[in-house]
C-alpha atoms as a printed R data frame, in Angstrom:
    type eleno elety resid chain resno      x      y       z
1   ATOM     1    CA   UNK     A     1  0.000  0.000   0.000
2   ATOM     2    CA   UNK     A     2  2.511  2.194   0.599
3   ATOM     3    CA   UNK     A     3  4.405  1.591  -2.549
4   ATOM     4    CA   UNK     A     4  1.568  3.131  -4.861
5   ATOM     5    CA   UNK     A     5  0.655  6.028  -2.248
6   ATOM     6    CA   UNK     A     6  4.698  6.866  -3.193
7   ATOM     7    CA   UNK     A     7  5.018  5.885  -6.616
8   ATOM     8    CA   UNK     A     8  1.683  8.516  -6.905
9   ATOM     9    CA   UNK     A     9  3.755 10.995  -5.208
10  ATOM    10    CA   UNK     A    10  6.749 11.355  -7.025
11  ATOM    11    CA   UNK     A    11  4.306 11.271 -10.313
12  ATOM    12    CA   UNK     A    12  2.525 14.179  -8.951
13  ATOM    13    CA   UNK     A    13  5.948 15.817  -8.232
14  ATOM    14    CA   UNK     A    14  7.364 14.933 -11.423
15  ATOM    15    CA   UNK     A    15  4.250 16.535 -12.795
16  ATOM    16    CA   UNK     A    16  3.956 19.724 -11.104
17  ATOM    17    CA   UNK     A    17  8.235 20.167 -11.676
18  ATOM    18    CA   UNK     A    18  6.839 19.709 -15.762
19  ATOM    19    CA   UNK     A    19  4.780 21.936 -15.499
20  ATOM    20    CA   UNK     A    20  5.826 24.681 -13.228
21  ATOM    21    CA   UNK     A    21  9.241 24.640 -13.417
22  ATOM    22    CA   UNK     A    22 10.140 23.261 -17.234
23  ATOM    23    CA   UNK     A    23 12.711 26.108 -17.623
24  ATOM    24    CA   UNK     A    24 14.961 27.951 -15.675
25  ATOM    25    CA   UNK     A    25 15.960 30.493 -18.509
26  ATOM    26    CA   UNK     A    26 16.213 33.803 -17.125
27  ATOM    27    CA   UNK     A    27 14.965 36.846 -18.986
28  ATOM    28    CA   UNK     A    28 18.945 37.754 -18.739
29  ATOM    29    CA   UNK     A    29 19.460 34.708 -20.336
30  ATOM    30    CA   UNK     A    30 17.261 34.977 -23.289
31  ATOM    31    CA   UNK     A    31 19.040 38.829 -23.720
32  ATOM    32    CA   UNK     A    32 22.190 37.326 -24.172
33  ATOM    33    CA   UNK     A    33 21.395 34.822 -26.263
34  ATOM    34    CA   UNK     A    34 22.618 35.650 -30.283
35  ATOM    35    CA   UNK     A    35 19.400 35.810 -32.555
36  ATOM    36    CA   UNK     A    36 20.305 33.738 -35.491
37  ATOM    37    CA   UNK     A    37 17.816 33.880 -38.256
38  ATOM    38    CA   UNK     A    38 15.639 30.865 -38.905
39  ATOM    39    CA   UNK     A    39 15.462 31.175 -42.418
40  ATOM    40    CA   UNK     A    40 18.986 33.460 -44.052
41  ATOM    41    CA   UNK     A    41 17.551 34.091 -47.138
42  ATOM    42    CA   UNK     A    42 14.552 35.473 -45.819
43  ATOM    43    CA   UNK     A    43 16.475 37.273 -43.498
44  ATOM    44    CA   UNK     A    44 18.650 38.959 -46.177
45  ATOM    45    CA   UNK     A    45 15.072 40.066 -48.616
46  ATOM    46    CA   UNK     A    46 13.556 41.360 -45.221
47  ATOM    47    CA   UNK     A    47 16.607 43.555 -44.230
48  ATOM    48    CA   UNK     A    48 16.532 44.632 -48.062
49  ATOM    49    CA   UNK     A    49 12.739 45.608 -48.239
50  ATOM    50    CA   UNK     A    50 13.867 47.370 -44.404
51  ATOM    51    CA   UNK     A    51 16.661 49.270 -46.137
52  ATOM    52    CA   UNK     A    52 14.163 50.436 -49.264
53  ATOM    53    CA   UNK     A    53 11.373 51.044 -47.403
54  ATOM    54    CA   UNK     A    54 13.713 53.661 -44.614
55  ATOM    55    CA   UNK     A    55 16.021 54.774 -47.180
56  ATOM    56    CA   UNK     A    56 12.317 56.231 -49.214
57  ATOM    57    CA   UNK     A    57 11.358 57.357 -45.732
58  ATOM    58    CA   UNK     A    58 14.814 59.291 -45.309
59  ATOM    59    CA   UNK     A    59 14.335 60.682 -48.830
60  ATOM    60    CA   UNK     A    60 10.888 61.800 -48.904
61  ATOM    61    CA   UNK     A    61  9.993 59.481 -51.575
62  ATOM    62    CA   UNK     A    62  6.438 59.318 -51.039
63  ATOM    63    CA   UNK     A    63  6.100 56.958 -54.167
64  ATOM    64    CA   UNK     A    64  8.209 54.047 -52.738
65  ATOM    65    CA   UNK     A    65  6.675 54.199 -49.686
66  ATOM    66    CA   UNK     A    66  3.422 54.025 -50.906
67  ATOM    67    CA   UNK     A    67  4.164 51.028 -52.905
68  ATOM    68    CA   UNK     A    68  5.661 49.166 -49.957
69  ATOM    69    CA   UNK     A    69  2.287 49.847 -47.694
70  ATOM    70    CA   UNK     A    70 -0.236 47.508 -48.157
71  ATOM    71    CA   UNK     A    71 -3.618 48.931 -49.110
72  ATOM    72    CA   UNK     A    72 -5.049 47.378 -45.702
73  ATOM    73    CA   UNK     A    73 -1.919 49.061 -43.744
74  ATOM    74    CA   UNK     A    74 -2.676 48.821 -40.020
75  ATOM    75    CA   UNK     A    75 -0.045 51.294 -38.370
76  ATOM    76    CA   UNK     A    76  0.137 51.165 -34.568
77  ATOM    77    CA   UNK     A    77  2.104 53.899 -32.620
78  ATOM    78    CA   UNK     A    78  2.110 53.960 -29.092
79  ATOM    79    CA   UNK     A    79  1.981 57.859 -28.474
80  ATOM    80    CA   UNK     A    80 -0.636 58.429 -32.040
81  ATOM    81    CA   UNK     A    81 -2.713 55.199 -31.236
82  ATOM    82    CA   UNK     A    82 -4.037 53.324 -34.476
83  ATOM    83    CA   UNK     A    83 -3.858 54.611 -38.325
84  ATOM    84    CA   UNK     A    84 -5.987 52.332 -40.715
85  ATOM    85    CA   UNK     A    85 -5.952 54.538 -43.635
86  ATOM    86    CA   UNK     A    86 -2.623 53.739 -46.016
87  ATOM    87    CA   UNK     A    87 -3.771 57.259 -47.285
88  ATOM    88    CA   UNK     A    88 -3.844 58.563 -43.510
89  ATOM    89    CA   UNK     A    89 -0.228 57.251 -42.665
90  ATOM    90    CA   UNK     A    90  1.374 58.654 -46.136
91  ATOM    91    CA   UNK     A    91 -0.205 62.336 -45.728
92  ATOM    92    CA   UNK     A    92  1.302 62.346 -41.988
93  ATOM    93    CA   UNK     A    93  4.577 60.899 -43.299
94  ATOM    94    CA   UNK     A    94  4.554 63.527 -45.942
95  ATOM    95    CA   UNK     A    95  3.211 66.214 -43.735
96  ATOM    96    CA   UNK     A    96  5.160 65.691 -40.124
97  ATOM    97    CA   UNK     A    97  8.375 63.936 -41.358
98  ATOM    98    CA   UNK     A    98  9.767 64.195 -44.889
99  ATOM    99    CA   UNK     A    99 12.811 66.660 -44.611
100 ATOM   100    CA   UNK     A   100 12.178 66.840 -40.798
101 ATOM   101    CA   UNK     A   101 13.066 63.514 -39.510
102 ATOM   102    CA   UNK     A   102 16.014 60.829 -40.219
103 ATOM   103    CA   UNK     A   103 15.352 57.512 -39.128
104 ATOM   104    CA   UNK     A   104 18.999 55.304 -38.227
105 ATOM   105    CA   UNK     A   105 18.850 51.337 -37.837
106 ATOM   106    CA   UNK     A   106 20.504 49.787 -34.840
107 ATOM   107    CA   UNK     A   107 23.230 47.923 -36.789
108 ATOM   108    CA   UNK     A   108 22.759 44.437 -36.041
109 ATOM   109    CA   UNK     A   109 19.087 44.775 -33.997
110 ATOM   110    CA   UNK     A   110 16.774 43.207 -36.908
111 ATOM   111    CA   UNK     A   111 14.835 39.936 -36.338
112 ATOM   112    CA   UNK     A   112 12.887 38.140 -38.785
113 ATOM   113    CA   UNK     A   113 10.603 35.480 -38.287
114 ATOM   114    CA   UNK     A   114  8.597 33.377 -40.953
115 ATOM   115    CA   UNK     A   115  4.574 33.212 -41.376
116 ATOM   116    CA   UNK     A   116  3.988 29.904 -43.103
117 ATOM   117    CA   UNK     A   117  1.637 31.297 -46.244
118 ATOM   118    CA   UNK     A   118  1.972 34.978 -45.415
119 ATOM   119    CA   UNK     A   119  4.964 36.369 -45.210
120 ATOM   120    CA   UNK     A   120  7.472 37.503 -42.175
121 ATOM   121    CA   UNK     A   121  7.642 39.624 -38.759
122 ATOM   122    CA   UNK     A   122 10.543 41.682 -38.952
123 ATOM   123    CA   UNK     A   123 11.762 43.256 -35.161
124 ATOM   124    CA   UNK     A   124 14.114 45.896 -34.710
125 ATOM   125    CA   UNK     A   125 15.624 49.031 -32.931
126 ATOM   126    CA   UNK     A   126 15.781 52.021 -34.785
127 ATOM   127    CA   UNK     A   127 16.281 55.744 -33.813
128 ATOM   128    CA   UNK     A   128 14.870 58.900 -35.022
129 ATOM   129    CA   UNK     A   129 16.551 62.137 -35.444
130 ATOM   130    CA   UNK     A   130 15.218 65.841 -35.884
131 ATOM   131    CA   UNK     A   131 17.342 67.739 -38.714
132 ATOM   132    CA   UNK     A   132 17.362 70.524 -37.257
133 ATOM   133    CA   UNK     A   133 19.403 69.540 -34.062
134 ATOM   134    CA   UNK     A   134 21.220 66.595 -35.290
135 ATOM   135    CA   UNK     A   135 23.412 66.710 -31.716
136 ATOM   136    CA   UNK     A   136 19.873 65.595 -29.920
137 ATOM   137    CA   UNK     A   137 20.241 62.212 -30.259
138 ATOM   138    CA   UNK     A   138 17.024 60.290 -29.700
139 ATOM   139    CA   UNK     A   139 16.893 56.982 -27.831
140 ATOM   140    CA   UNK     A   140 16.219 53.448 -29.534
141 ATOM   141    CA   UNK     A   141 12.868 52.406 -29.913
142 ATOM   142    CA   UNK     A   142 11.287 49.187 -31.008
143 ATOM   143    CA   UNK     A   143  9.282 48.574 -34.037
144 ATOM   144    CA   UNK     A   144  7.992 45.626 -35.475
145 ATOM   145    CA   UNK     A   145  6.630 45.088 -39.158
146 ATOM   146    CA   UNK     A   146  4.289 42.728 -40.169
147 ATOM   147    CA   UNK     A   147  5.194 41.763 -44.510
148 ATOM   148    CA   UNK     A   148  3.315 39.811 -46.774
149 ATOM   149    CA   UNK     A   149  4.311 38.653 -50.049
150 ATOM   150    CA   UNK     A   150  2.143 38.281 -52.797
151 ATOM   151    CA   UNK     A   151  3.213 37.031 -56.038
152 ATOM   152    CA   UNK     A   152  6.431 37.985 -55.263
153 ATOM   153    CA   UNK     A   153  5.817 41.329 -53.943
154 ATOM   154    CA   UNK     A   154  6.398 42.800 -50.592
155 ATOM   155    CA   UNK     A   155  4.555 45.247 -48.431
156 ATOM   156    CA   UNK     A   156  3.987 46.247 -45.015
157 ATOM   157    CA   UNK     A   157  0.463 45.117 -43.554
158 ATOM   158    CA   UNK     A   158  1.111 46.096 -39.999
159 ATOM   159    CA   UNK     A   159  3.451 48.394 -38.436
160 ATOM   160    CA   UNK     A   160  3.647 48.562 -34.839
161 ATOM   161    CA   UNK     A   161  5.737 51.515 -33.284
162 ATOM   162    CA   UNK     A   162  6.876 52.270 -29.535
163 ATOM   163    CA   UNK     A   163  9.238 54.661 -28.217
């Protein structure tokens, strides 16, 4: 009788050790760890599109950009809430930032992460810098950039934005 009653309670505490206590990865530990991208290739077209879609954003080049937002652009910014207008998000760019605003890449910072039939989720620090008084040097902020590809093509569905 006793034998069960035991072999039951080392189960349970097997158990409860699965599923409580299945990692003891820090949040440290997951900083430290080197992102290495799932899929390279992917990688290397998402940091592409990243670099065409900022460099038209640097430049003013309102037709670029509008070509790499998706017609059914969600744009999420933590400080201007939620944009669902593609046509909304261009006449702000146009209006608030073109010749105003540089934004810089954190070398190295990109993630990118596949969505089986969709596209990819790119993450990254960037910072953003007024023209005016380059010496003000803004702090990194996180964005993250939801791409689809269709037939080949790439643009930005979703942009989420938090400084």
């Amino acid at each position: 009788m006793v034998l069960p009653k035991l072999k039951l309670i080392l189960f349970a505490i097997t158990l409860l050790n699965i599923l409580f206590g299945y990692s003891q990865e820090t949040y440290e530990d997951i900083l430290r760890r080197a992102y290495v991208p799932i899929d390279k290739e992917l990688y290397d077209t998402i940091v592409a599109m990243d670099k065409k879609l900022f460099d038209a954003y640097n430049s003013c080049d309102m037709a670029t950009q509008s070509a790499l937002y998706s017609e059914d652009l969600e744009f999420y910014h933590d400080q201007g809430g939620l944009t669902t207008s593609k046509k909304q998000v261009l006449t702000a760019l146009e209006n608030n930032i073109c010749d105003k605003v540089t934004r810089t890449l954190i070398k190295g910072s990109i993630e990118v992460y596949p969505i089986k039939d969709y596209g990819a989720v790119e993450i990254g620090y960037h910072t953003f810098n007024d023209k005016k008084t380059p010496e003000n040097k803004s702090t990194a902020s996180r964005f993250i950039l939801v791409w689809k590809k269709t037939d080949e093509i790439w643009t930005v569905t979703r942009v989420i934005s938090l400084h």
